[in-house]
FIKE-144014 format. One record per residue (C-alpha): z, y, x; residue in three letters; residue number from 0. Coordinates in Angstrom, 2 decimals, decimal comma. Layout:
N
<rec z="Z" y="Y" x="X" aa="ala" i="NUM"/>
...
//
This chain:
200
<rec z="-43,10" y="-65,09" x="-48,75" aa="unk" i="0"/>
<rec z="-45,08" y="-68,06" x="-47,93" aa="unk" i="1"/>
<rec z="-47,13" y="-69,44" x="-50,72" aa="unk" i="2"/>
<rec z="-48,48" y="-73,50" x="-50,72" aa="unk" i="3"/>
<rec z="-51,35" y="-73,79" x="-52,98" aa="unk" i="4"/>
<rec z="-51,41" y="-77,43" x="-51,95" aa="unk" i="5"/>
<rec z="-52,81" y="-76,95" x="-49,21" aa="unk" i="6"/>
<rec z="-50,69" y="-75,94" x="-46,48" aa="unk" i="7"/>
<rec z="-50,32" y="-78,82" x="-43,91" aa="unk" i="8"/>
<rec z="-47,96" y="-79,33" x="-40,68" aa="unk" i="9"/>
<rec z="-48,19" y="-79,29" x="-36,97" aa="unk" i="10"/>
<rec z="-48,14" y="-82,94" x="-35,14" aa="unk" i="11"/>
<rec z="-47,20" y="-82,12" x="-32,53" aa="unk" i="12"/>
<rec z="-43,14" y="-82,76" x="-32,01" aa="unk" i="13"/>
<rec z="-42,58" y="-85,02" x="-35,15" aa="unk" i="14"/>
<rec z="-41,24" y="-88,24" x="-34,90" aa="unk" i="15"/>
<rec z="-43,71" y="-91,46" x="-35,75" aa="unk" i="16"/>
<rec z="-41,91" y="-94,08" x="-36,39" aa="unk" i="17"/>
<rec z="-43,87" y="-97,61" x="-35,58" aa="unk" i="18"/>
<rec z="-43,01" y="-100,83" x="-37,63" aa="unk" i="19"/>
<rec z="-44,49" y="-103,30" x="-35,92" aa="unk" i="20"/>
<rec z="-45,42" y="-103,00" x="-32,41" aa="unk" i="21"/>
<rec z="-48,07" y="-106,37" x="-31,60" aa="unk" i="22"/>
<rec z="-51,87" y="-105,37" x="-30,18" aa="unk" i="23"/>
<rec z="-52,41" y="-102,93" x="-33,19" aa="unk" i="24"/>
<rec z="-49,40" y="-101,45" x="-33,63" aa="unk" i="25"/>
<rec z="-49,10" y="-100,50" x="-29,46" aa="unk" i="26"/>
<rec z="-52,72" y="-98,93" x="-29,51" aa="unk" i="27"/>
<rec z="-51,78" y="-97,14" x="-32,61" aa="unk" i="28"/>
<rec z="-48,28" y="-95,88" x="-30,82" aa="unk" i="29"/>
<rec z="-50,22" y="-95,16" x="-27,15" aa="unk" i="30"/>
<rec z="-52,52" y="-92,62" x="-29,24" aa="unk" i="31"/>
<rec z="-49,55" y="-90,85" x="-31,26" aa="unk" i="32"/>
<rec z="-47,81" y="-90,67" x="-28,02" aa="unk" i="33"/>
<rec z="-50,96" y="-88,81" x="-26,49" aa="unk" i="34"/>
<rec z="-50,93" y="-86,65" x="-29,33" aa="unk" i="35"/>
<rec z="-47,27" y="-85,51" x="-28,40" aa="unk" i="36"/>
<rec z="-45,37" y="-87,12" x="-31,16" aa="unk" i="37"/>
<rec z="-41,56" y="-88,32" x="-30,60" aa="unk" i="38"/>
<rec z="-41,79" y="-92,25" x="-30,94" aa="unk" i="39"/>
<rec z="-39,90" y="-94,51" x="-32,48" aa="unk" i="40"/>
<rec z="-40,48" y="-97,98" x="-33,76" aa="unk" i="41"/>
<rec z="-39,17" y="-101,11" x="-35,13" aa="unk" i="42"/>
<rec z="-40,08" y="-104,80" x="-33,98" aa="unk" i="43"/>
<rec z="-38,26" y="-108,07" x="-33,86" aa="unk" i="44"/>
<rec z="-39,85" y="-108,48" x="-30,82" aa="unk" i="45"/>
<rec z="-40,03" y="-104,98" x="-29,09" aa="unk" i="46"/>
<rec z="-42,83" y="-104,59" x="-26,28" aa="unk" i="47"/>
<rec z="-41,66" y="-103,97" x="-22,68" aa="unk" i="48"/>
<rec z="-45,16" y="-101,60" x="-22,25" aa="unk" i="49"/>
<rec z="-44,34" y="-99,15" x="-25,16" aa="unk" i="50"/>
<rec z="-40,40" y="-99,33" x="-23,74" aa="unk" i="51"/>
<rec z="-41,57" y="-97,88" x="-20,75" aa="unk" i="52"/>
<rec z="-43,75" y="-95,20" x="-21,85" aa="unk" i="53"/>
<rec z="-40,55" y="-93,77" x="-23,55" aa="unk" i="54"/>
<rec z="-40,73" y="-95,65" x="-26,99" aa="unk" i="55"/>
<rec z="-37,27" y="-96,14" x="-28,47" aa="unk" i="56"/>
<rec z="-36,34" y="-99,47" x="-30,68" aa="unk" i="57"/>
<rec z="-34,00" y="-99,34" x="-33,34" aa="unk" i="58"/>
<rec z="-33,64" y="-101,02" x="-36,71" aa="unk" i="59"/>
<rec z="-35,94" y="-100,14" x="-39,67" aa="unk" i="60"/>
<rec z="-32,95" y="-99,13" x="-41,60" aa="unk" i="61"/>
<rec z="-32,21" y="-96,38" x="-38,83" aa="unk" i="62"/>
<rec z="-35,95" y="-95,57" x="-38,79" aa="unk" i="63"/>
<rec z="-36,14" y="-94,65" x="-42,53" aa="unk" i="64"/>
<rec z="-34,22" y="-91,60" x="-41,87" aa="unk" i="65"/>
<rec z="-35,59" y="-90,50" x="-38,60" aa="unk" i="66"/>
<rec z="-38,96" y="-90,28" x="-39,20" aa="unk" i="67"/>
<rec z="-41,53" y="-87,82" x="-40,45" aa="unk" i="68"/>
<rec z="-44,18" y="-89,94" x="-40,67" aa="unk" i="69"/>
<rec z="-43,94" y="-94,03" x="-40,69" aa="unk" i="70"/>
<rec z="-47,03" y="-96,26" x="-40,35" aa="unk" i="71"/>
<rec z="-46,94" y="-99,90" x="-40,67" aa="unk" i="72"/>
<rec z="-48,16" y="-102,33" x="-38,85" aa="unk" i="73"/>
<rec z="-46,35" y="-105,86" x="-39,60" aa="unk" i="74"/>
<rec z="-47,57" y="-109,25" x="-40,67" aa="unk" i="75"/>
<rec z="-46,54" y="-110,31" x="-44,25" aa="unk" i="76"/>
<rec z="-43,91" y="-112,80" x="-44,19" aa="unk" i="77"/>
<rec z="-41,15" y="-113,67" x="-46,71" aa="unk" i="78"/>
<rec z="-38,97" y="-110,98" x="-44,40" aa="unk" i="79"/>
<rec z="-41,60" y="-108,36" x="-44,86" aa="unk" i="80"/>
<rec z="-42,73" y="-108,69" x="-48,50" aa="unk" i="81"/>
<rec z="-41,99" y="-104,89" x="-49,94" aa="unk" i="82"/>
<rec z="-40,44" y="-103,98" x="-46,97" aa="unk" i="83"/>
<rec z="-40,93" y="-100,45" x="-48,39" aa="unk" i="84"/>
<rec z="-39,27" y="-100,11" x="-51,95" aa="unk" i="85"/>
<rec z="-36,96" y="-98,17" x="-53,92" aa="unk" i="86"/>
<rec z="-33,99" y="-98,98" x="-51,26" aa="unk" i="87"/>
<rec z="-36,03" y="-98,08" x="-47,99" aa="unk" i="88"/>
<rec z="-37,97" y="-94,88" x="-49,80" aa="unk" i="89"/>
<rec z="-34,58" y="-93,28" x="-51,10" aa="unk" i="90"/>
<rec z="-33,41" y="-93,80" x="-47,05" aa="unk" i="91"/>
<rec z="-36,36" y="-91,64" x="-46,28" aa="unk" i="92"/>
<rec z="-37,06" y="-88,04" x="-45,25" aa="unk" i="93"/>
<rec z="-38,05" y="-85,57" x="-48,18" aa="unk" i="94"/>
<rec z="-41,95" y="-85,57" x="-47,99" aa="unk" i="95"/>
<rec z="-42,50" y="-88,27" x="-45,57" aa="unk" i="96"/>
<rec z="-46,01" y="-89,36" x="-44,74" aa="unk" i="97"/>
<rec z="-46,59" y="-92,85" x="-45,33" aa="unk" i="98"/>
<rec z="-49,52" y="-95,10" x="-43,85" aa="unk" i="99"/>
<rec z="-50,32" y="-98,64" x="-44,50" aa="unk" i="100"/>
<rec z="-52,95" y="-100,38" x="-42,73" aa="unk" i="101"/>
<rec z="-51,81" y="-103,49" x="-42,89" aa="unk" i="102"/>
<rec z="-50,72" y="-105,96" x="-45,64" aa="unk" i="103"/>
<rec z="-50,85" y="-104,94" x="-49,01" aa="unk" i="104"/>
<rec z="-47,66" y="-106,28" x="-49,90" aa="unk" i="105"/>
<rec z="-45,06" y="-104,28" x="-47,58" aa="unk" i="106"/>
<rec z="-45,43" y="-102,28" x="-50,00" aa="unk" i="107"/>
<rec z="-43,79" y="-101,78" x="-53,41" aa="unk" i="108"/>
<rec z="-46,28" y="-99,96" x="-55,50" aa="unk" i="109"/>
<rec z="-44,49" y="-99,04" x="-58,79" aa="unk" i="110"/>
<rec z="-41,56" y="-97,72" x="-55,79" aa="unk" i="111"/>
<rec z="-44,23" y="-96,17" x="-54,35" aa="unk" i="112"/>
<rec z="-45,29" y="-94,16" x="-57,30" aa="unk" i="113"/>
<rec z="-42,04" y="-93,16" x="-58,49" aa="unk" i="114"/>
<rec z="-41,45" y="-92,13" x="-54,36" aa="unk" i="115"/>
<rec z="-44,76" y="-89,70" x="-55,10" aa="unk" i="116"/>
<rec z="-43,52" y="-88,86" x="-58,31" aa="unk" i="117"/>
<rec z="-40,03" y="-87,26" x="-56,95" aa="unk" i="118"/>
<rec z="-42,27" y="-85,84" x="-53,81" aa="unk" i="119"/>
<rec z="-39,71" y="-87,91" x="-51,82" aa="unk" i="120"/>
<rec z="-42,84" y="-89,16" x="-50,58" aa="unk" i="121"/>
<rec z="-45,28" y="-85,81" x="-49,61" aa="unk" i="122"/>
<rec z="-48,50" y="-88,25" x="-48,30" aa="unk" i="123"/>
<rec z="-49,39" y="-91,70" x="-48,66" aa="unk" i="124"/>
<rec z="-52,52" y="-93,47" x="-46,57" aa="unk" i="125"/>
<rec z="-53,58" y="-97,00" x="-47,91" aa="unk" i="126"/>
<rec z="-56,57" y="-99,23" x="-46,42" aa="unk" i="127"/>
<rec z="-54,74" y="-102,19" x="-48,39" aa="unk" i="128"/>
<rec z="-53,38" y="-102,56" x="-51,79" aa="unk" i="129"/>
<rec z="-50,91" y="-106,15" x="-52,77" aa="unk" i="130"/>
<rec z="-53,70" y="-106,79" x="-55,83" aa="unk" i="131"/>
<rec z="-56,92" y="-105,62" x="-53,28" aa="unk" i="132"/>
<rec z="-58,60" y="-108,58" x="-54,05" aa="unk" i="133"/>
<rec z="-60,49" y="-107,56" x="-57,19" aa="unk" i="134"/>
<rec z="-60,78" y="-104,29" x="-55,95" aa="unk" i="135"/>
<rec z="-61,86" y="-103,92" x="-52,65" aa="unk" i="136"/>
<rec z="-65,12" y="-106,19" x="-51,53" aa="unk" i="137"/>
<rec z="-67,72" y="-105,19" x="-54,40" aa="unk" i="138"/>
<rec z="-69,05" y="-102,33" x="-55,89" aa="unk" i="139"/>
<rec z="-67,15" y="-101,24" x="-58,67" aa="unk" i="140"/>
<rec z="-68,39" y="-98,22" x="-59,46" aa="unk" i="141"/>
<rec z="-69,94" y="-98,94" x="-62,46" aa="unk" i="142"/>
<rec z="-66,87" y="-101,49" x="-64,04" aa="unk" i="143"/>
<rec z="-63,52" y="-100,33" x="-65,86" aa="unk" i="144"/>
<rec z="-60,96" y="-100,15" x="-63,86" aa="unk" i="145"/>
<rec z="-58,54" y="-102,30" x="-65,07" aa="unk" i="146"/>
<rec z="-55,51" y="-102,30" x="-62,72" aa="unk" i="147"/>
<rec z="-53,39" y="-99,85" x="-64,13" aa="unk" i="148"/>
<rec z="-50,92" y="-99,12" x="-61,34" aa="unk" i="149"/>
<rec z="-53,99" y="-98,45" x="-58,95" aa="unk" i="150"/>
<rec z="-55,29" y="-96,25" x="-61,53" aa="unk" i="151"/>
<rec z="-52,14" y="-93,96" x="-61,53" aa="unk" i="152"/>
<rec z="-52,12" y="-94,30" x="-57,41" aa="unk" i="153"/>
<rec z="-55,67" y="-92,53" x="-57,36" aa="unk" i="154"/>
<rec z="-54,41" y="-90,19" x="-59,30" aa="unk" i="155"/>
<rec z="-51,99" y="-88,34" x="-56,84" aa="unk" i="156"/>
<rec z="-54,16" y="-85,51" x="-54,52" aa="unk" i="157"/>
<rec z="-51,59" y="-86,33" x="-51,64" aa="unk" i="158"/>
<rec z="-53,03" y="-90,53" x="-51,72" aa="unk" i="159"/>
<rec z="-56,03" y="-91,54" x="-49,59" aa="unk" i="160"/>
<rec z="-57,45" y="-94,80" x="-50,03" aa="unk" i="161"/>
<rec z="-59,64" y="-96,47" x="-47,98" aa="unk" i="162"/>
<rec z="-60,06" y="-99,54" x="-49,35" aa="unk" i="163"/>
<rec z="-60,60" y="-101,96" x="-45,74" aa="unk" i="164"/>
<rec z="-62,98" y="-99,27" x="-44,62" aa="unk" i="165"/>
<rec z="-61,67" y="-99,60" x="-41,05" aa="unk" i="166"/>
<rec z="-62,19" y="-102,87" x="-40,56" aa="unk" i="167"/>
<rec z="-65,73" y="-103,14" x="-42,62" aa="unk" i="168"/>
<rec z="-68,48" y="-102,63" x="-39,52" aa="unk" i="169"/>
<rec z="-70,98" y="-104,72" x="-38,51" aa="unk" i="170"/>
<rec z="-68,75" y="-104,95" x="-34,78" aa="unk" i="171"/>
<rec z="-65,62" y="-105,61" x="-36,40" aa="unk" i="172"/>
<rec z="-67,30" y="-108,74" x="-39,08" aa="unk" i="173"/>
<rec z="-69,22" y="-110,04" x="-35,40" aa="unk" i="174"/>
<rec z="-65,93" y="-110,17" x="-33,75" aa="unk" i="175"/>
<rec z="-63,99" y="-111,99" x="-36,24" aa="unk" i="176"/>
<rec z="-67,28" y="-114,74" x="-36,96" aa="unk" i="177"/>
<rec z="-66,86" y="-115,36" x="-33,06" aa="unk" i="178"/>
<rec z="-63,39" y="-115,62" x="-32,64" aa="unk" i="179"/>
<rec z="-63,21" y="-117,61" x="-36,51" aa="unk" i="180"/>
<rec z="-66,04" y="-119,94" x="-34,56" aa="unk" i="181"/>
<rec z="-64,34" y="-119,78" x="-30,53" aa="unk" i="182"/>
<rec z="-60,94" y="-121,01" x="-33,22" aa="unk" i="183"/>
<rec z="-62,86" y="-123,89" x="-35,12" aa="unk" i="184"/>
<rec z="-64,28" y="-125,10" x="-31,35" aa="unk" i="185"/>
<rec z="-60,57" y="-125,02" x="-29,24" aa="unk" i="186"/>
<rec z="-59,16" y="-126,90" x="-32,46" aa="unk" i="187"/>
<rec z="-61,82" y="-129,62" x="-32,35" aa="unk" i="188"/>
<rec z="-61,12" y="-129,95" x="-28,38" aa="unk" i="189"/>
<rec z="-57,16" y="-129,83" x="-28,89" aa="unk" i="190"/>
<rec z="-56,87" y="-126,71" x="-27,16" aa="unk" i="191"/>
<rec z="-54,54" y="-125,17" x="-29,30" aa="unk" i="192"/>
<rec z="-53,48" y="-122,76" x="-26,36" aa="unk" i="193"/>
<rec z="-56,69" y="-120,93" x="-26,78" aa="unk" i="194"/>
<rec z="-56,67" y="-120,36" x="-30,41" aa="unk" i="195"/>
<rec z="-57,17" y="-116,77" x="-30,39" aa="unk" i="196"/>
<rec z="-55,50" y="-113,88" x="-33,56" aa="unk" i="197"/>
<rec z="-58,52" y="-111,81" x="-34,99" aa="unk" i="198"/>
<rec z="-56,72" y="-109,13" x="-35,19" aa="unk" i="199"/>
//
């Protein structure tokens, strides 16, 4: 009999990934999972020829809910996007799905999210963004009271990292967007809209 003290894990290799949102990020993030050996699967309103020929299957995000053992997102926040992920979308999902965010806070649910981790419907969650970051994640607030309650019960879950813009905070990544913010400001002043470049 197999026992799971919490912390018995599972092999990568096999499982499906499935990909919402498939730009610059989304495609490196895909290329490495498909190194790794994962199935692929994504989601995109505009699906990208490169990841269709390296075997990556499109389908809608309501046939991706079911399909896949672990979902990362990687979509802008529009009006079309905003809680992509709640109570609807989560109940779709497999039991114990891993769920990663690294992009907008707010394709995300969180109260959904909780009650997702609360079930186990939801068996791992990985934020580096949170809808109410803002007051949260760019000081020090080790020493203050933390006063956003639904964060608070998030951190309380052993199967939720947080990481809180971590991946984007090095001294590379802040150099890259001032010169690209700056390259912006200079093909705007010129009317060279054509070479306004994304910073992501």
């Amino acid at each position: 009999m197999l026992i799971d003290n919490g912390l018995l894990g599972f092999d990568l290799h096999g499982k499906t990934v499935g990909v919402i949102g498939t730009g610059k990020i989304g495609q490196v993030f895909a290329n490495i999972m498909i190194g790794i050996g994962f199935n692929l699967i994504a989601s995109d309103v505009k699906p990208n020829t490169q990841l269709i020929a390296a075997g990556v299957r499109y389908i809608p995000v309501e046939e991706l809910w079911p399909q896949a053992d672990i979902i990362s997102l990687h979509c802008p926040l529009n009006p079309s996007t905003h809680h992509l992920v709640d109570t609807l979308a989560i109940n779709q999902m497999k039991n114990g799905v891993m769920l990663i965010n690294t992009s907008r806070g707010g394709l995300i649910d969180t109260p959904a999210i909780i009650k997702g981790l609360k079930s186990q419907k939801i068996g791992y969650l990985g934020l580096d963004v949170y809808e109410e970051e803002g007051d949260l994640f760019f000081e020090d607030c080790s020493e203050k009271l933390l006063q956003d309650d639904v964060f608070a019960r998030l951190l309380t879950f052993s199967n939720v990292v947080v990481t809180g813009h971590q991946a984007f905070f090095t001294r590379e990544a802040l150099t890259a967007i001032s010169r690209i913010t700056i390259d912006n400001i200079t093909h705007f002043e010129r009317g060279e809209l054509t070479k306004v470049f994304s910073v992501s």
